[in-house]
N, C-alpha and C positions, 0 to 999 in steps of 0.2 A: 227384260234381259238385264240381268245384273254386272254392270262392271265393277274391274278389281281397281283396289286403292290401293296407292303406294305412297305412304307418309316420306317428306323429304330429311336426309342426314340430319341427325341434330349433336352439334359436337359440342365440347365443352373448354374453351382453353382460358388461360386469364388474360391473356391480354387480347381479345378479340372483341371488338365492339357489337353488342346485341342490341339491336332495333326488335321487338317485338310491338305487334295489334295489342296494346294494353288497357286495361280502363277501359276499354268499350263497353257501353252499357246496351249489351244486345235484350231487347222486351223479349220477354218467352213467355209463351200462357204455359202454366204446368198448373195441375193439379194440386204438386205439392214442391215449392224450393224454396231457397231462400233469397230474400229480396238485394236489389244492388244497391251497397250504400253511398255508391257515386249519386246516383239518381235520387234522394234525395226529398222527391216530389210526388206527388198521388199522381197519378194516373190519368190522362184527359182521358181515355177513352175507355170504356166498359164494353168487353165480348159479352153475352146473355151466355152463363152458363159456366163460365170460363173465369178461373182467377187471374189474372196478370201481375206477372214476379220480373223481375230481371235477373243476367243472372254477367260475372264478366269474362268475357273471351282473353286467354291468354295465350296467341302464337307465337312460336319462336319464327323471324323472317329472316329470310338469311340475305345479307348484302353482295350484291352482283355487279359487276362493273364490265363496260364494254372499252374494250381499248381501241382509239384509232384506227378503223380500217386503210389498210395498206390498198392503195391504187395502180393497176399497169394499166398504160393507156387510155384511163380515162379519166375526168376531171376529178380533184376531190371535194367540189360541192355535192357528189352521188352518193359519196362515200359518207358525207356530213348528212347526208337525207334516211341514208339507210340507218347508219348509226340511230337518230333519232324517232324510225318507226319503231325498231328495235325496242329500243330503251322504254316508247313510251308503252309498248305493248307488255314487254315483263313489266313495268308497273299497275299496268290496266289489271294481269294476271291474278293482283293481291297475294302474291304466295313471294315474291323478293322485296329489295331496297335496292334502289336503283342505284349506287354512287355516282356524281359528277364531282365534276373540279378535280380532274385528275392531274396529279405534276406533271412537268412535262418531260420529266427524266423517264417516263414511264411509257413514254412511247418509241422506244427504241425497240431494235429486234429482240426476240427473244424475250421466255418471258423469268425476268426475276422474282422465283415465288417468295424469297426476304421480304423484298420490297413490299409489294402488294400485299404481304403478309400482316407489315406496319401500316399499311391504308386499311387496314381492317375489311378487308375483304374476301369471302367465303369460296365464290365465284367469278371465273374473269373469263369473257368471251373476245377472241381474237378472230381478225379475217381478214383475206383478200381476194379483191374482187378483178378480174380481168376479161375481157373480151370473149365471148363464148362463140357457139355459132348461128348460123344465122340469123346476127346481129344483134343475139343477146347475149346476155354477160353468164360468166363463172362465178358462183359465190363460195369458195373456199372459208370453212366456218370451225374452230376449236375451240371446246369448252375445255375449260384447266382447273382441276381442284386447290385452290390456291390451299387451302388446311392441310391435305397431304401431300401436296407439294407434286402433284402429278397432271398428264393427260387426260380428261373423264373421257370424252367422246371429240371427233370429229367427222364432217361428211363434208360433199358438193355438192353444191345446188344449182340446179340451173335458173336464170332468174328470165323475163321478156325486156325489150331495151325500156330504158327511164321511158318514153313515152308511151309505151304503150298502157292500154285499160289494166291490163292487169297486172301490172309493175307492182302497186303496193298489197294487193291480195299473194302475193308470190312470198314478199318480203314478210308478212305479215307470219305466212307458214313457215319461214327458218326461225320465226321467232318461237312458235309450237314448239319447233323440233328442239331448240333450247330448254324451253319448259320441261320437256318430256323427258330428256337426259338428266334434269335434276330432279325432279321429280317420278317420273314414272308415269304420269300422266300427262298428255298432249292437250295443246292449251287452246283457245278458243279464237285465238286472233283473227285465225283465218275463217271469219263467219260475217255473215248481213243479217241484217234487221231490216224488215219490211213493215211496213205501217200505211194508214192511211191519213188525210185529212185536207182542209182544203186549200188548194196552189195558191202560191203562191203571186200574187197582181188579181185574184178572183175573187168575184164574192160570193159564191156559192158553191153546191157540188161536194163532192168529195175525190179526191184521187189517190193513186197510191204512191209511194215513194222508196225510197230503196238506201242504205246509210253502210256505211263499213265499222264494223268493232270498234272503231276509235274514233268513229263519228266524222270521220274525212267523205271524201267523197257523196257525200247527201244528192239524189239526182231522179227524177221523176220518168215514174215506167207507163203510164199508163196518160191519154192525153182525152176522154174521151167529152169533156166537158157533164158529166153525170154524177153520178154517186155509188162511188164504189164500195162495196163492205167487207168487212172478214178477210182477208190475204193471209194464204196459212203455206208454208213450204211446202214442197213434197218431200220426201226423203232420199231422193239423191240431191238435192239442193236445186233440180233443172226447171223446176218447173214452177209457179203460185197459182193456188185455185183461190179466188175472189167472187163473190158477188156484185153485180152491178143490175142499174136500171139504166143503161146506154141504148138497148132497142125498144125502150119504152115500157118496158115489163122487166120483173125483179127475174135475174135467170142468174147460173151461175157459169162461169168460164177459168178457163184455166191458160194462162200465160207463161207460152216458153220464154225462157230466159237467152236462150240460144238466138235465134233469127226475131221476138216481139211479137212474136205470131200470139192470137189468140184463139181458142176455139170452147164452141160451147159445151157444155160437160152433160147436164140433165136435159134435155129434150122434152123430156116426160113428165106430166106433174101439174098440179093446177098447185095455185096459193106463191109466197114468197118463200124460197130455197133461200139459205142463207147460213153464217156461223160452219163451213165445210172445214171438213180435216182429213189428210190421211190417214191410211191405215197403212203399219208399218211395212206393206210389201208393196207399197205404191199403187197398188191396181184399185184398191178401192178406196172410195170416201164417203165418209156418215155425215149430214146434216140435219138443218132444223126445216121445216116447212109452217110458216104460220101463216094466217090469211084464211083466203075462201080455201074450201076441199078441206081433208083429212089433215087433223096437224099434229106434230109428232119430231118424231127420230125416222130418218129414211138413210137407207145405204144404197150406192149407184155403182157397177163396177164400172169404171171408166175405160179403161182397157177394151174391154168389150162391147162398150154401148149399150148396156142392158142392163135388166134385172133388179129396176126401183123396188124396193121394200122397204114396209114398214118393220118398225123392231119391235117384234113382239114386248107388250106390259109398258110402250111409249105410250105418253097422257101428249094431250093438249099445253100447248106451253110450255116444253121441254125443248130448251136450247143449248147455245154453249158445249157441243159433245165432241170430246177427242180421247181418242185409243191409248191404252196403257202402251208401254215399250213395245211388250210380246203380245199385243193383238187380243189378246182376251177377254180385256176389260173393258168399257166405257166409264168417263166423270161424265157428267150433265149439268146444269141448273133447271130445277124445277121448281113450280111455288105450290106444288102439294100436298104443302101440311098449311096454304094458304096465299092468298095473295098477294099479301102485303108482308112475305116475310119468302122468297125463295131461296133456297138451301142448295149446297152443292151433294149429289149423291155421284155414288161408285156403283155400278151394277156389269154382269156379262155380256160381254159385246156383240152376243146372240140375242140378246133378251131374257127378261125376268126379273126376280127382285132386286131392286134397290137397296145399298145399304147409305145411311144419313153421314156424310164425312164431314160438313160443317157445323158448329156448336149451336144449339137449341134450348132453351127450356120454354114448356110451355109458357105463355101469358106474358114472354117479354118479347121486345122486339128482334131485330135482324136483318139483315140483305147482306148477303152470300153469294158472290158467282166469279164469272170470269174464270173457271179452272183451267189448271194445264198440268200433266202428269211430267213429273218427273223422266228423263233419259234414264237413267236407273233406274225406275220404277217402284223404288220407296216413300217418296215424298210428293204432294199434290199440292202447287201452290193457288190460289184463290185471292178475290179483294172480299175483304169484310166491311158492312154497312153496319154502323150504330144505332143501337136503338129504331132501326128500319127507315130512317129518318136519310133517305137516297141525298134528297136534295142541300143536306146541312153541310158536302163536303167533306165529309169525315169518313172517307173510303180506307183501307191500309192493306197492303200487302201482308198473306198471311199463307203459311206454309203448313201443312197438317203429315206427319207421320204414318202414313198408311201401311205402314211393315211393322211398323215397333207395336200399335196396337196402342190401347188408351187414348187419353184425354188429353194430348200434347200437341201444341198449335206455339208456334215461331211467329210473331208478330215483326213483320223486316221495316216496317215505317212508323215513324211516328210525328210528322209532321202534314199539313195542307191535305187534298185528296189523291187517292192514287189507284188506280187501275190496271183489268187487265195486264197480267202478268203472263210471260212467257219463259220457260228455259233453256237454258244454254245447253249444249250438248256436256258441255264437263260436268253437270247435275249441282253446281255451285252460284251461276252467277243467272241474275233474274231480270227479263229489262220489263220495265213498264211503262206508264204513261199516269204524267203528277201535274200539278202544280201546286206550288211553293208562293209568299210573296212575294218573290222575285220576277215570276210567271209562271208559262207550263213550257212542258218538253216533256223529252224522253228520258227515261232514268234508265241504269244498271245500277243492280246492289248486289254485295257479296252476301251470301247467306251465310258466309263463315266469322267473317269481323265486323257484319254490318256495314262496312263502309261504300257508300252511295256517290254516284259520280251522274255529272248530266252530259250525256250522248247528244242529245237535239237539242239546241237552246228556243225559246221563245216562237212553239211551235202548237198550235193547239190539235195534239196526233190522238188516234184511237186506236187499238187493236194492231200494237206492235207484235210482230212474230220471228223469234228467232232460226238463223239458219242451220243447218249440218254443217259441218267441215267441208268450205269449198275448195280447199286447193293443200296440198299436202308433201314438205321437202319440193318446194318450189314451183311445182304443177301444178297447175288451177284446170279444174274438173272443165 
């Protein structure tokens, strides 16, 4: 399913200060460009197949400024909380400049577009927030085009009181709806990331865990003392299907997010079930089964309780599979064009051929996997192994063009090892799982400017998965 893009205002004045993503030297494999001459330097790493160019991204950002939330009735350290989800979430966005250190003549009523005109400011978000009912608050929210000197949008939100769980998940989504008024497109704040790995005071096992957009709230869903694998969303956001060995055997389960309830999914099946995903209308999910019995791609309708199948022209050793947008497709990783080199392929989500969407040439090496299709359904991001050499650390997130057609691969890392990638619903931002010399965690990287920020610090995570839009104009699903 394709969504529409909507490029934000780009105005022109002289006295307006412009922050643009400059000098980025984003790695792009292309076939044919011309090189960055920031960069400077050869290349640590060689794709098999694939030339590597850079090439520089140059965005226009536009500067946004929050004014002082106005308080009735209630303290303004709320007002100083919310401001600051706020703020750091349009930064997280990569599409503004957040300004601070605003005078303080600038927090009076009313807004003076002069003023803010000479702070060089594009956009300026004003609000107040007052006692709602049922013990949560009113967020009264205007966005103001400070360059034409007008009103763009305003609305009210309804928000849960400061304590409650979903306080910043609320606040998170006026922050969307800000995006969305300057842009056109609604932003991702209001999303989770699930992952796995092992708890923390343990020394073994694996668990899963659960993080908010901004990396707050980090907090453990699953307690089973086992080894959990694969945690993949459903697509109303309510639900995670997970693999585990908790009854003694590899099965896999699926966990409301509502009441912690968990229940088992396959029933059916000899070998280990593992690697599940949805399919975009929730009822079913496709995984890998390897082990003893038949091994492969199988589909389970969950809904129903029924109906294991094999995917017709699935091999042995075919894992990693998840469904295009509109349900038609399958990615996979397979290693048959060998063992020691498996590839990311694209085939119909019924069965049949295979087409090859990670870079190959005979007689050189490779390790290819981890895919996840694109929310839009143009692009399939992947980690790429060097020279098939798994264990050298030399993994890198790597995004392949599957609409544009050709030999065009986006290299998004260039530093330590990095895996398993997953996408954001806005088809821009990528979280994965690195380490750096500094350690590992959890990364998000922009696909647009490159710029990389760390979500989980000093976490050794696997198989992060990002969520849908949980809560929306103040309502959390």
């Amino acid at each position: 399913m394709k969504r529409s893009s909507s490029s934000p205002r780009i105005n022109s004045r002289k006295h307006r200060e412009r922050w643009s993503v400059a000098h980025t030297c984003l790695p792009v494999l292309l076939t044919v460009a011309a090189p960055c001459a920031a960069a400077g330097q050869e290349n640590e790493t060689a794709i098999p197949g694939v030339d590597l160019h850079s090439v520089i991204e140059e965005r226009d950002v536009p500067p946004i400024a929050i004014r002082p939330l106005a308080v009735l009735g209630e303290d303004a350290g709320l007002a100083r909380e919310i401001e600051g989800i706020i703020a750091r979430d349009l930064d997280y966005s990569d599409r503004f400049r957040v300004r601070d250190s605003l005078p303080a003549e600038f927090a009076g009523e009313g807004v003076q577009y002069a003023l803010w005109e000479q702070f060089a400011v594009d956009w300026l978000v004003t609000g107040t927030i007052e006692p709602g009912t049922g013990g949560g608050l009113s967020f009264a929210v205007e966005l103001h085009d400070i360059v034409f000197g007008s009103l763009k949008a305003k609305a009210t939100f309804p928000l849960p009181a400061r304590d409650h769980p979903d306080f910043r998940l609320a606040v998170h989504s006026v922050s969307d709806a800000v995006a969305e008024w300057v842009t056109g497109e609604r932003g991702v704040a209001a999303t989770r990331i699930v992952f796995r790995m092992q708890a923390f005071g343990e020394t073994s096992g694996r668990e899963i865990y659960i993080v908010d957009f901004d990396g707050e709230n980090l907090r453990r869903l699953t307690w089973d003392r086992s080894i959990a694998t694969s945690p993949a969303w459903s697509p109303d956001g309510m639900r995670i299907a997970y693999g585990s060995f908790k009854s003694g055997f590899p099965l896999l389960y699926e966990l409301n997010l509502d009441d912690g309830q968990d229940r088992l999914l396959v029933p059916e099946g000899r070998g280990q079930p593992d690697m599940p995903a949805y399919h975009p209308d929730g009822n079913t999910i496709v995984f890998a089964i390897v082990g003893d019995g038949p091994e492969g791609l199988f589909t389970y309708k969950i809904r129903d309780g029924c109906c294991l199948k094999r995917l017709d022209g699935s091999r042995p050793k075919d894992v990693s599979p998840s469904f295009s947008p509109d349900g038609e497709m399958l990615i996979l990783t397979s290693p048959r064009l060998g063992s020691a080199t498996p590839q990311v392929y694209k085939q119909p989500a019924g069965g049949g051929d295979a087409e090859l969407v990670s870079p190959y040439r005979y007689g050189e090496g490779g390790y290819f996997t981890d895919p996840d299709w694109s929310p839009c359904g143009d692009r399939i991001a992947f980690a790429g192994g060097i020279g098939g050499r798994r264990q050298a650390n030399r993994f890198h997130i790597l995004v392949a063009d599957v609409e544009g057609g050709g030999n065009r691969l986006l290299q998004l890392t260039r530093e330590g090892n990095n895996e398993d990638p997953s996408w954001a619903s806005n088809c821009r931002h990528i979280v994965f799982q690195g380490t750096r010399s500094y350690g590992s965690g959890v990364f998000i990287v922009d696909t647009v400017t490159g710029r990389t920020r760390l979500l989980v610090p000093n976490v050794k995570a696997e198989d992060p998965d990002w969520s849908p839009i949980l809560a929306e104009n103040g309502v959390v699903r």
